[in-house]
N, C-alpha and C positions, 0 to 999 in steps of 0.2 A: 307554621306550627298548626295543629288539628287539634281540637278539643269535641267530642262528641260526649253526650250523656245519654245514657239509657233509663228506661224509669225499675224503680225495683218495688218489692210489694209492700214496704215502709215508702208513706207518702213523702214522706219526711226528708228521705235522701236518694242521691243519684246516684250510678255507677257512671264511672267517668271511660270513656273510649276514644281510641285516636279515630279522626275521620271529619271533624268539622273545621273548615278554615276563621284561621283566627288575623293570621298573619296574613297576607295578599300572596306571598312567597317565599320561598326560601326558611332555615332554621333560626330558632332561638340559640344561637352562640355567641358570647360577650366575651371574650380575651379579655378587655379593659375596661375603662371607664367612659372613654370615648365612643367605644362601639355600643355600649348600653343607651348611652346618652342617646342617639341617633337613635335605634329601636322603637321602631310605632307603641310596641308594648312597653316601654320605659315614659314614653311620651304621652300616653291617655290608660284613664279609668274608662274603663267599659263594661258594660252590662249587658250579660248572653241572657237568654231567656230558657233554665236550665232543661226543658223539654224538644222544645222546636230546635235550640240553636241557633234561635232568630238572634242578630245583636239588636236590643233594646235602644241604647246610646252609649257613645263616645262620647268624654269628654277631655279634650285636653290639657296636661297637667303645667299650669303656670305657675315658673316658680326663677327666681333671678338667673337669669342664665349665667353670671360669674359665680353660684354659692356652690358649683361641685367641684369646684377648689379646695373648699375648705372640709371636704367629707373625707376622709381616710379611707374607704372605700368604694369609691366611685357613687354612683348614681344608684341609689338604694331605696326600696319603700317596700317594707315586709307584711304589708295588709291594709285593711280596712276594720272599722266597725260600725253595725246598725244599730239604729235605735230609732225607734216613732215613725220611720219614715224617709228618717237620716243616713247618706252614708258618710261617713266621718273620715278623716284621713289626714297628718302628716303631712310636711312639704320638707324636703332639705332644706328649703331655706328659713328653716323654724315660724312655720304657720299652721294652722289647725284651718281644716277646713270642711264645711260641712254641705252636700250636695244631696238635691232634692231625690229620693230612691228611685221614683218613677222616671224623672226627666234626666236627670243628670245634673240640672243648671244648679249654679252654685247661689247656696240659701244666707250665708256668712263666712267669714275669714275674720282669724284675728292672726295676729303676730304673738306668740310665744316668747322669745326672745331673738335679737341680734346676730343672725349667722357670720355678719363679718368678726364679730368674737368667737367664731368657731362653735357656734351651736348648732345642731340639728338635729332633726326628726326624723331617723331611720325605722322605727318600730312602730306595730300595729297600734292603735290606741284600743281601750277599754275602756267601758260602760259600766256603774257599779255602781247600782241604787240611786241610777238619776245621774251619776256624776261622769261627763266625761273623764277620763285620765289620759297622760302623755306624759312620755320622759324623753329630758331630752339627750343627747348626744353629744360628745365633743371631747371625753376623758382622756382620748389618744392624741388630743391637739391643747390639754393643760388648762382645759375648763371644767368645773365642776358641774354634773349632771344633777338635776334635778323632777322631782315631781311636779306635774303642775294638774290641778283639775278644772272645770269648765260645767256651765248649766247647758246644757245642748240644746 
């Protein structure tokens, strides 16, 4: 997969262009959940440096290797969120976790709830007046989803 950026005359945002490797080879295609799972891209958070295309860091996303059993949609993680420094992120196996913006290395971890109860964190979190947010997952396996927020 190629991801290149262009700069445009708003400092503020990039135009996005095929051209920069992201992947070592070959496409982004997932038939299943197996195949996602294996995907370097399903396996780390990485950080391009939206000019250069430089990769800043990789880091590898650690999370129980039995919990994507229990996801109804295979291996799932629909974003990140910043704040102060932070980048904040989800795990399937219902964890929040917050990694240093520059380095990548990880600043805390907490556990959310119990993935073997069929919870998890498919969705981006959100930042709102200080407050992290996170919802969790599981409604399609007879658990009740809820809110949870967090001081980041």
């Amino acid at each position: 997969m190629f991801i290149q950026t262009e700069a445009t005359p708003n400092p503020a945002t990039l135009k996005f262009l095929p051209g920069r490797i992201v992947m070592p080879a070959g496409t982004a295609d997932f038939p299943n959940a197996e195949s996602a799972a294996r995907s370097p891209l399903a396996q780390s958070l990485f950080a391009i440096d939206g000019v250069s295309g430089k990769l800043l860091w990789r880091t590898e996303t650690d999370i129980d290797p039995d919990s994507p059993r229990v996801a109804c949609c295979g291996v799932t993680n629909r974003g990140v969120a910043l704040y102060e420094g932070l980048v904040l992120r989800g795990t399937l196996d219902a964890h929040m976790v917050a990694l240093d913006q520059k380095t990548g290395k990880e600043v805390w971890r907490t556990r959310v709830e119990d993935w073997k109860q069929s919870y998890t964190i498919v969705s981006a979190p959100l930042v709102a007046n200080g407050v992290l947010i996170t919802g969790m997952a599981g409604g399609d396996r007879g658990v009740r989803g809820f809110l949870d927020g967090y001081d980041p």
